[in-house]
Structure formats: C-alpha cells, structure tokens
C-alpha positions as CSV (number, residue, x, y, z in Angstrom):
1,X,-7.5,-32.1,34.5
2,X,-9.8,-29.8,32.4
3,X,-11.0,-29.8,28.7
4,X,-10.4,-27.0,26.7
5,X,-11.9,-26.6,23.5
6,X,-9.9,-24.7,20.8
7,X,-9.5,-23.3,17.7
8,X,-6.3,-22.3,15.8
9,X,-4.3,-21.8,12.4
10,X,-1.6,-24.6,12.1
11,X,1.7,-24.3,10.1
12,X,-0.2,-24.3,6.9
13,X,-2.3,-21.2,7.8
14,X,-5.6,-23.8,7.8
15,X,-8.3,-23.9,10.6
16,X,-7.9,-26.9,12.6
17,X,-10.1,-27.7,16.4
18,X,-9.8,-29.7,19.0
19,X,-9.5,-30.7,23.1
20,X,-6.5,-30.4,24.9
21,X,-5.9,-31.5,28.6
22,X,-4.7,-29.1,31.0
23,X,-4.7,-28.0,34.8
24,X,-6.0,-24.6,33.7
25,X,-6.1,-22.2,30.4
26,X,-2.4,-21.1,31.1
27,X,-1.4,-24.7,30.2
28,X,-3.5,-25.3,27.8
29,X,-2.7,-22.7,25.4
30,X,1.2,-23.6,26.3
31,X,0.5,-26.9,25.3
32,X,-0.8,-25.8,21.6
33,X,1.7,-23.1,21.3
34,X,4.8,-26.1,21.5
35,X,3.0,-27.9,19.1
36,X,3.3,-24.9,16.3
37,X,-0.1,-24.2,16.3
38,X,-1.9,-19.9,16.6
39,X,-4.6,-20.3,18.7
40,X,-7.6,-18.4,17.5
41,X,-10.1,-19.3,20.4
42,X,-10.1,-21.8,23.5
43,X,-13.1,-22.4,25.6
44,X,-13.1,-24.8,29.0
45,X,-15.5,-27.6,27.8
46,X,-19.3,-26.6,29.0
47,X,-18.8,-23.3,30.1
48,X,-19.8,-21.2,27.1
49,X,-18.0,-19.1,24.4
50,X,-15.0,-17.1,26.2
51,X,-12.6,-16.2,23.6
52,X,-8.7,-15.6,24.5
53,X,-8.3,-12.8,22.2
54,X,-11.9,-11.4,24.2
55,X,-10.5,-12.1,27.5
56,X,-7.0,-10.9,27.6
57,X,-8.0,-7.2,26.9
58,X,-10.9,-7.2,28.9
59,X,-9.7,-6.5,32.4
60,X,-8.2,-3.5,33.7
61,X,-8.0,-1.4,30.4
62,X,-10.6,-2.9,28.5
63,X,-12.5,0.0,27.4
64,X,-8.9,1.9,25.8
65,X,-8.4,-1.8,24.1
66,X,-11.6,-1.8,22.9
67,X,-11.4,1.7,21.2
68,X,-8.0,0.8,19.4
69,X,-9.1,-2.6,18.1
70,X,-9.7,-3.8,14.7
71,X,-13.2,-3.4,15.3
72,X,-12.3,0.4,15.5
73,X,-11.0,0.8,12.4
74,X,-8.3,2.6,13.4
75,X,-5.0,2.6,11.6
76,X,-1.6,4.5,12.4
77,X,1.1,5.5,9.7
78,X,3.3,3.2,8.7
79,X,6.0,5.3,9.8
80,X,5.1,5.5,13.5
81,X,4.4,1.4,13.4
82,X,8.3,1.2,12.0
83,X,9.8,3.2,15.0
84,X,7.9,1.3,17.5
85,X,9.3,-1.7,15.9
86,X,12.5,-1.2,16.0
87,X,12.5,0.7,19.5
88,X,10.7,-2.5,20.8
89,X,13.5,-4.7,18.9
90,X,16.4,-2.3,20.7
91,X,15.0,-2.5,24.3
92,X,14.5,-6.6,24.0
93,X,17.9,-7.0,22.7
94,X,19.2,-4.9,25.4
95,X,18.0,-7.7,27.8
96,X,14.6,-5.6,29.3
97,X,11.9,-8.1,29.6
98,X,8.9,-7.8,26.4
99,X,6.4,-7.0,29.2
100,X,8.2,-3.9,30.4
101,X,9.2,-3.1,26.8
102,X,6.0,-2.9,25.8
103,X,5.4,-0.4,29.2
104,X,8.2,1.9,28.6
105,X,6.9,2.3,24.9
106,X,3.4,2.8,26.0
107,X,4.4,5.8,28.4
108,X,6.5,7.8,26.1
109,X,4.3,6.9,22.9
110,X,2.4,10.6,21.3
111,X,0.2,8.6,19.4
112,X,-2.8,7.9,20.9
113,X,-3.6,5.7,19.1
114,X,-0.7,3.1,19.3
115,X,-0.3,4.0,23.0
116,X,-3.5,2.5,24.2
117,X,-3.1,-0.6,21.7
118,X,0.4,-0.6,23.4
119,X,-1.1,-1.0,26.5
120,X,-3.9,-3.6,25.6
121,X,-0.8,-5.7,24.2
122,X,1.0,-5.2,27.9
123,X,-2.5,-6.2,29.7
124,X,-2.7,-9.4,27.4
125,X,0.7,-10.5,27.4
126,X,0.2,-10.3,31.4
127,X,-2.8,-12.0,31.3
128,X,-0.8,-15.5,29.4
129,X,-1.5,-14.7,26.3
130,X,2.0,-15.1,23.5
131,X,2.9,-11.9,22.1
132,X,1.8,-12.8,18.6
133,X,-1.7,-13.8,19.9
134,X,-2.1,-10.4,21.4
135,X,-1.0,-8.7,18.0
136,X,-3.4,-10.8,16.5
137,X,-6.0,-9.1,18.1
138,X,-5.4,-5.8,16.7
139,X,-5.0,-6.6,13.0
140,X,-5.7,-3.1,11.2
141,X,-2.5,-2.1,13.2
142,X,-0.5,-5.0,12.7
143,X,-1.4,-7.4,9.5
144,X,-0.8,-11.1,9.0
145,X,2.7,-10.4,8.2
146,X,4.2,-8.8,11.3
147,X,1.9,-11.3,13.4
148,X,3.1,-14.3,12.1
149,X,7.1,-13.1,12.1
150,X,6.5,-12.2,15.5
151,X,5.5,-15.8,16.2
152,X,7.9,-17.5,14.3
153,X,10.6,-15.5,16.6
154,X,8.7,-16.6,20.0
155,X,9.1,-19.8,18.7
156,X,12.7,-19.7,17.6
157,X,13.6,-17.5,21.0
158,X,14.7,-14.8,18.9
159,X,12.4,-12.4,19.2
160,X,14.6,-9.3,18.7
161,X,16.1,-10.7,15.6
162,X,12.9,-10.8,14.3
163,X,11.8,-7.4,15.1
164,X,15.1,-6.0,13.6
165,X,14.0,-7.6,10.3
166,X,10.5,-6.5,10.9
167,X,11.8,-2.9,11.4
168,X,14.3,-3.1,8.0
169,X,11.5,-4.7,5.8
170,X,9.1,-1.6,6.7
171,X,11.8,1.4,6.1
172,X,13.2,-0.5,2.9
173,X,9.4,-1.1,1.6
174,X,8.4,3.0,2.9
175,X,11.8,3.6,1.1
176,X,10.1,2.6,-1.9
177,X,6.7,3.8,-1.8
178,X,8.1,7.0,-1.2
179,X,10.4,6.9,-4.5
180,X,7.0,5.6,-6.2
181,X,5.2,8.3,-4.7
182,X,7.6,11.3,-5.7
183,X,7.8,10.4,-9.4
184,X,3.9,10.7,-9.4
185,X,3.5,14.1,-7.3
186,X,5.5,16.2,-10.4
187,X,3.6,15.2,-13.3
188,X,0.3,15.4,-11.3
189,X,1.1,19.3,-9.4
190,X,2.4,20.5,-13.4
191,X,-0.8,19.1,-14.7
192,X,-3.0,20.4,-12.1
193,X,-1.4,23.9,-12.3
194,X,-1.9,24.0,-16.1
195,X,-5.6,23.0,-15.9
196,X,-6.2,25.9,-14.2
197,X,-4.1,28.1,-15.6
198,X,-6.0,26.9,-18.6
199,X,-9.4,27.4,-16.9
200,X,-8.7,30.8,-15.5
201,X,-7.9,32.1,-18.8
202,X,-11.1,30.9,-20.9
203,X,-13.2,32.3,-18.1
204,X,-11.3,35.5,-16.8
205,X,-9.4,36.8,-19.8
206,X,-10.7,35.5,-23.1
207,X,-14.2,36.5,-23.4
208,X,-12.8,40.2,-22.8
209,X,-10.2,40.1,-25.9
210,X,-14.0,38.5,-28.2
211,X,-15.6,41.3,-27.1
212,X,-12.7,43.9,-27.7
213,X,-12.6,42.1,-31.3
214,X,-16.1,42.0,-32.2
215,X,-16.2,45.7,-31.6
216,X,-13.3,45.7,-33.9
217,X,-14.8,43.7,-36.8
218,X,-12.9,42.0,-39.2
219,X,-12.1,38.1,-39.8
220,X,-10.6,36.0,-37.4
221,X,-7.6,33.5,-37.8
222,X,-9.0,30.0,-36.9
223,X,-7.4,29.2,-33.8
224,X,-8.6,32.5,-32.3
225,X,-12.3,31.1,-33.1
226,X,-11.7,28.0,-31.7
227,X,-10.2,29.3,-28.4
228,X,-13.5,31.7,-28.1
229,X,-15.5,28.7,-28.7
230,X,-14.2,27.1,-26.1
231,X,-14.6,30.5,-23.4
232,X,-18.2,30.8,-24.7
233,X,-18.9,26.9,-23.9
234,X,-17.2,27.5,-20.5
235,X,-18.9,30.2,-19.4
236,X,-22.6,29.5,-21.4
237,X,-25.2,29.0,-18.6
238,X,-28.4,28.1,-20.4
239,X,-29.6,26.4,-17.7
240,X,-28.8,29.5,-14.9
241,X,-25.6,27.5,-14.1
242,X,-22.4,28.1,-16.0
243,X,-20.7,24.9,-18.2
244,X,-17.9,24.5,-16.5
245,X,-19.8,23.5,-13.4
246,X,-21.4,20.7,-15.4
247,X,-18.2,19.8,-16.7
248,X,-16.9,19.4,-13.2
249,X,-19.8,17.5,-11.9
250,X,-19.6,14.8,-14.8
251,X,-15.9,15.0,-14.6
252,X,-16.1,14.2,-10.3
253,X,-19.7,11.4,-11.7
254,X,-17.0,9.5,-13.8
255,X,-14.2,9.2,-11.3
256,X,-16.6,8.5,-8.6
257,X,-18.1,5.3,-11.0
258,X,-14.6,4.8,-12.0
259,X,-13.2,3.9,-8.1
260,X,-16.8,2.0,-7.8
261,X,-15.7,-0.1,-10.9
262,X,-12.2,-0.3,-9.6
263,X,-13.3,-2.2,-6.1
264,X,-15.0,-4.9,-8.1
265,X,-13.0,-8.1,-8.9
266,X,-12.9,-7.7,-12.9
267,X,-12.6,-4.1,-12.8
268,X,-9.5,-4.4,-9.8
269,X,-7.8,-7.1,-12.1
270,X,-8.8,-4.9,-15.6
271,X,-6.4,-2.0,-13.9
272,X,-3.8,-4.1,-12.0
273,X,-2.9,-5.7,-15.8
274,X,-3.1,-1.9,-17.2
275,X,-0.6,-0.6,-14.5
276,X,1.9,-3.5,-15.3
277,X,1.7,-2.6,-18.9
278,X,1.8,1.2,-18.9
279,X,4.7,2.8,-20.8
280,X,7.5,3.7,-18.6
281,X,5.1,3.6,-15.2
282,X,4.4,-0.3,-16.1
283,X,8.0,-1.3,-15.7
284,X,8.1,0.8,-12.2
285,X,5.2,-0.6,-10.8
286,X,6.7,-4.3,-12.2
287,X,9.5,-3.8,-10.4
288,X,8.4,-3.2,-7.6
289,X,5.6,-5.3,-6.9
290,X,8.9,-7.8,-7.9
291,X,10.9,-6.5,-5.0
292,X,8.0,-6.8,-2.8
293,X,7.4,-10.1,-3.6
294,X,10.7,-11.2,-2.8
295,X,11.6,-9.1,0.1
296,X,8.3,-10.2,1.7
297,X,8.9,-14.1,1.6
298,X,12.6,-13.3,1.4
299,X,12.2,-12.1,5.0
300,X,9.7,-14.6,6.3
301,X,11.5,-17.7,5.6
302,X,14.4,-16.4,6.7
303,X,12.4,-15.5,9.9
304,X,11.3,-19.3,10.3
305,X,8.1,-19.2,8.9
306,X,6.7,-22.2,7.2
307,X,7.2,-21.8,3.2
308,X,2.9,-22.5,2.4
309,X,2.3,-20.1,5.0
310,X,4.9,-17.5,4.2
311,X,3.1,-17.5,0.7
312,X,-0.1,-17.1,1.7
313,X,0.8,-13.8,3.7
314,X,2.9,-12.6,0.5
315,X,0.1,-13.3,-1.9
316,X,-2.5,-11.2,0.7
317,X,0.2,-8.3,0.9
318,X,1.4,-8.5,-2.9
319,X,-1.2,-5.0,-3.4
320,X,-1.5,-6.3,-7.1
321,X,-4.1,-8.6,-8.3
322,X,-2.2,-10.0,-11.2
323,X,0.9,-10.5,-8.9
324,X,-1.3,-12.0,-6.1
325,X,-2.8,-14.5,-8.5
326,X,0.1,-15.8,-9.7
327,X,1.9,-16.1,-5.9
328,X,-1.7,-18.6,-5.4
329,X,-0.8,-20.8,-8.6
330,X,2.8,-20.9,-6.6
331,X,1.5,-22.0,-3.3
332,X,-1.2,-24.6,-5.4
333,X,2.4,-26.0,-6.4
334,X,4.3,-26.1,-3.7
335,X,1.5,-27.6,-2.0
336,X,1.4,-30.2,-4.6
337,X,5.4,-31.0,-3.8
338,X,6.5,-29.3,-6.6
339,X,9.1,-26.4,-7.3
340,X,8.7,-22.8,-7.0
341,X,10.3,-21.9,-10.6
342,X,7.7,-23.3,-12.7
343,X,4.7,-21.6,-12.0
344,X,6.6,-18.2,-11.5
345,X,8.1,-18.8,-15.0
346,X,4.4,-19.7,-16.2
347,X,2.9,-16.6,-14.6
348,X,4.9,-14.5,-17.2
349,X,4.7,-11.5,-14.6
350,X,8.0,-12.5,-13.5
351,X,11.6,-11.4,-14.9
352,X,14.0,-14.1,-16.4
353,X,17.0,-13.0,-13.9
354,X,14.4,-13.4,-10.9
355,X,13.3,-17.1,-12.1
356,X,16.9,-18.0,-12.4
357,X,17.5,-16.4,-9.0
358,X,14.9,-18.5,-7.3
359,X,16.0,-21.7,-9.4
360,X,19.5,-20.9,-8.0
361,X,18.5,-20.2,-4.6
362,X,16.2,-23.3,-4.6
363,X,19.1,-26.0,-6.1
364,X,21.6,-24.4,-3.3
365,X,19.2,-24.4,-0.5
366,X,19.7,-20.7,0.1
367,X,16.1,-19.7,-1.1
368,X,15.6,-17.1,1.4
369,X,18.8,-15.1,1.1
370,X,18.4,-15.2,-2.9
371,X,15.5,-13.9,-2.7
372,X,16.4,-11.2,-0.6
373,X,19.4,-10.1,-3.2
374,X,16.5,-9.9,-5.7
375,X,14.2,-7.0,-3.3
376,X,17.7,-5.1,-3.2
377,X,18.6,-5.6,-7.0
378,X,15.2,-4.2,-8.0
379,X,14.9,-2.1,-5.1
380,X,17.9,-0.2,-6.7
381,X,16.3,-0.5,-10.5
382,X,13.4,1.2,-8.8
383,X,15.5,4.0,-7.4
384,X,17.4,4.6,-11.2
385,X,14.1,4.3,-12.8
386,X,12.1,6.6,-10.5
387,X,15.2,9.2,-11.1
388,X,15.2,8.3,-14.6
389,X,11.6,9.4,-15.3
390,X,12.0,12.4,-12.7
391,X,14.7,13.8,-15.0
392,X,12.4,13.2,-18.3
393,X,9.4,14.5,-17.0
394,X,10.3,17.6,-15.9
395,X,11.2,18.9,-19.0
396,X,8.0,17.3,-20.8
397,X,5.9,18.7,-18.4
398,X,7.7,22.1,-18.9
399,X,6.9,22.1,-22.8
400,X,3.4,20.9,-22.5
401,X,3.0,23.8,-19.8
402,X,3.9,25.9,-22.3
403,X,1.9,25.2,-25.5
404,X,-1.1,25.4,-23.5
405,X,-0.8,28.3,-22.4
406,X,1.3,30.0,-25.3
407,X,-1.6,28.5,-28.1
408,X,-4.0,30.3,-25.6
409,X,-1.9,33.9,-25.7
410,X,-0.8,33.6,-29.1
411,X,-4.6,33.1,-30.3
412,X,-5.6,36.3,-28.0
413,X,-2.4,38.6,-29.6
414,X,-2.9,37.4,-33.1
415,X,-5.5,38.9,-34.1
416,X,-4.5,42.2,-31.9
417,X,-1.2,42.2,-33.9
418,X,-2.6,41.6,-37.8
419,X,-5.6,44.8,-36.4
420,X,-1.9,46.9,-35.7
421,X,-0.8,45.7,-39.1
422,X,-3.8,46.9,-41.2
423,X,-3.2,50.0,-39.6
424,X,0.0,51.0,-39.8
425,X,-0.7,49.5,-43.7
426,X,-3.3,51.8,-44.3
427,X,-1.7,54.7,-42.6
C-alpha cells in the first residue's frame, strides 16, 4: 500500500488534509471521492509536489490545456457555455458515455476556445480524474457553481439531470440579464444621440447665427445670450485647444476615478446600496438580485448540494454586495443551527412574500422547490417591470429629446423672427 497525501474541500466548502491508503493514485482519489470530499491536491508521501489538477492535463494536449486555463484568462460567452451544457446533458442522457461526449463536443465545437478546454476536460477525465475535478481546473470557464452541481450529480449518478438544470438555470438567468440589459440600451442610445445633437449645434451652427446677429445689432432675448454663451465656452481655445476637449478629458478623468472608486470595498458597497434604492431601476435591480438568489440555491439544493455549501456559492455569485453580505449573515446562522428566515427577515433586502416563502418552504420540508417558485415569480415581475419602464421611457426620452434641441432652435429663430418684425413694423 502507498501514502498519499491530500488536500480537499469537504461538504462544508472548508480546507481539510490528510493520508489515505491506496494501491495507487487511482484509488486513492476514489477513496476520498466516496467519502464526499473535492480533492484539490494529492501527492504520494516523499515524492514531491505533483498536483492532480497539474497532472491530468499535462500529457498528450498539455500545451492547448494550458492556453485555455484559468491561468489564461480566457472566458467564453455565457451563451456558448449554455449550449454546450445542455448538448452535453442530451448526449449523456441518450446513454453515450461522458468521455465520448465530451469528444464529439470537442470536434464539432467553433469556439476555440471551449474546444481545446473541451479537450483538456476529455484528456483528464481519461487520465482518472471525476468530471467536476477536471472542471475545477478551468474556473474562469466554469465557476464554483457549475463545478460543484456537477459533482453533486457524480455523486448522486445523475449526472444528466444535473446538466439539464445547469443548462435551464443559465438561459432563465441570460433571460434576465437580457431584459435588464434592453431597458438600459434606450435611455442610454436617446441620451447619447441628444448629446450630440446638442454638441454639434453649439459648435457647427450657433456661432454662425452670433455672428449674423452682431452684424445685425440690436438686444437680445436672454436665452439667445445664454445659448451663445454656451457656443463661445465650447469652442474658446485659450490655451490652443478648444473647451470642449477639456470638457471631455475631465468628463473621461472622472469616470475613470469613478470605476477606480467603484473596485474598492466602500466604494463597491456605497453603489450596490444606491442601485437597490434608485427610483424605478432600484426595484428592478431588487428583484432580480431576488430571483437570483433564489434560483441559485433553489437549484443547488435541489441538485444535492450541501445547504452551507450551496450558500457559500450563492453568496460568491449574488453580483451585489449588499445582497452577498446578507446571504453570509444567513450561512453564519445556519451554521450556528438556526433557521434561514431570521436573518433574511433582518437583512431588510428581502421582500415579505419571499421570507414567508422560505418560512413555508422550510416548515414543509420543500425548501428547494419554494425557492424555485420565488426565481419564477420575480423572474416574471422583472419581465412586467422591464416592459413597464420600456413603455414610460420612451416617451420621456422623446420630450426631453425635444426641449433640447427645440430651446436650442427656438433661441437661434427668435431673435431672427422679432429682426422680421421690426421690419415689416417700420416698413
């Protein structure tokens, strides 16, 4: 018998290390794998530092596996990750063999990307290594989520079942990004357009109508002056460069220190609380950090992973700060023994109806599916309120469109029309 020395996550998602006993490294990591634990590393006792997740990769296609590896830093779409997902769920649960799966995918795969991690995965998994342990090994493409699902179905021997709810949590979450993203496009195109609409006039137009009026003479109305004043501050250069170019510098200065302030921990939790408490976009983004929340642990407990660990990958995957902080203070409970419903109800980031969902769901035992009846109430409160504001802010955007550029023409033909006054007056 040899001793391996190992490293791994247990059921709780915390380090633990030991020695097992085992013919060879095959065995061995068989051995931890029935006793419910992710091995991270295993070394044979005195023969230095040779990691699983090293050596797996490293043999026939090592240099492609290398290049697609966290290490790399290279991501693919979500999109293209969801199709592989569920074509790998299809050809498992027609019976071909994960191995083969993962060859067929790899040969008709465009990205290249995913088709050399696809083929890393194949080497490892040939190699001994579990399925989830060669996922784990390429975490920018697939994050501590889809690993540990993945594992709770090798586990549970039903790995396809799995996949299938891997592949319906990704299209229902891109589902609602995408409804996210489309109510912020309009508002964002309109405004852009209007800037420069805005910009193009003060610099092209206006200082043509001042200098057809100061040939004119006469007094001007007041918003005619304060339109020129703006032109001349645009186009000014008293230091050979025009305004406008310093505006744009400071204007690019004070986003640039704006993102640098957002990536710190004060300033990322200053604008996670703001976006909850925005007018109108607050309640979106509430909503659907909620159905998130609950579609994420929804899924993995349903999925057989442990309930500490299953909030430990929703809190890392929550993509709010506030949210995240209050999934912690529910793990810190659980841990503890207690219930789920009093720290969500003391978070105040939470909805009553979702509190008395989960008090429900906990009383009945049925946890899991409650919670997933939550992600699609509020996924469907996301979709009326995305179409709601859609509907509003078109004709908003519309109006403001046009008083910024009418209060621009109307100051340029005012003065024009009261000239054609005077004259037909004195005429």
């Amino acid at each position: 018998m040899i001793n391996f020395q190992y490293s791994a996550l247990d059921a709780k998602g915390e380090q633990t290390t030991g020695v097992v006993s085992a013919t060879n490294e095959a065995e061995a990591k068989q051995k931890l794998h029935v006793q419910g634990l992710y091995l991270t590393q295993i070394d044979e006792v005195g023969k230095g530092k040779a990691s699983a997740r090293a050596k797996a990769p490293s043999k026939a296609k090592g240099k492609m596996a290398g290049s697609t590896s966290g290490k790399s830093g290279k991501r693919i779409k979500p999109k293209i990750l969801m199709i592989f997902t569920r074509q790998l769920a299809t050809l498992i649960d027609a019976g071909l063999p994960l191995l083969r799966s993962l060859t067929v995918l790899g040969k008709q795969e465009p990205n290249p990307v995913l088709r050399a991690t696809l083929s890393a995965l194949a080497d490892s998994v040939q190699s001994g290594a579990t399925f989830s342990e060669s996922l784990a090994q390429h975490p920018k493409i697939y994050n501590k989520l889809y690993v540990n699902m993945v594992k709770a179905g090798e586990l549970g021997g039903v790995l396809e079942v799995v996949l299938n709810r891997l592949a319906e949590y990704q299209e229902k979450a891109q589902k609602l990004k995408n409804k996210i993203v489309s109510a912020m496009v309009y508002p964002v195109i309109v405004m852009f357009i209007a800037i420069a609409i805005l910009v193009f006039l003060m610099i092209f137009i206006v200082p043509k109508f001042e200098a057809m009026f100061n040939e004119m003479g006469g007094d001007l109305p007041a918003i005619s002056k304060v339109v020129f004043g703006f032109s001349r501050f645009f186009i000014d250069n008293p230091y050979g460069v025009p305004n406008i170019v310093f505006v744009l510098i400071l204007f690019g200065v004070l986003v640039f220190l704006f993102n640098l302030w957002g990536r710190t921990k004060p300033g990322r939790m200053a604008i996670d609380a703001l976006k909850l408490k925005l007018p109108v976009f607050g309640d979106i983004q509430r909503k659907s950090a909620v159905s998130r929340f609950s579609r994420t642990l929804g899924t993995l407990v349903t999925s057989g992973v442990p309930i500490l660990q299953a909030l430990n990958i929703t809190r890392d995957t929550a993509g709010n700060v506030v949210i995240s902080g209050a999934i912690e203070k529910v793990h810190e409970a659980v841990k503890e023994g207690e219930s789920i419903v009093s720290p969500l109800q003391a978070s105040g980031v939470f909805p009553n109806m979702v509190i008395s969902m989960v008090d429900v769901g906990e009383e009945t035992g049925q946890l899991p599916e409650m919670l997933l009846k939550v992600a699609d109430v509020y996924d469907d409160e996301v979709d009326n309120a995305v179409t709601a504001l859609t509907s509003i802010l078109e004709p908003i955007m519309i109006v403001v469109l046009a008083l910024v550029v009418g209060s621009v023409v109307f100051a340029l033909f005012l003065p024009l029309i009261k000239v054609i006054t005077t004259m037909g007056q004195s005429s």
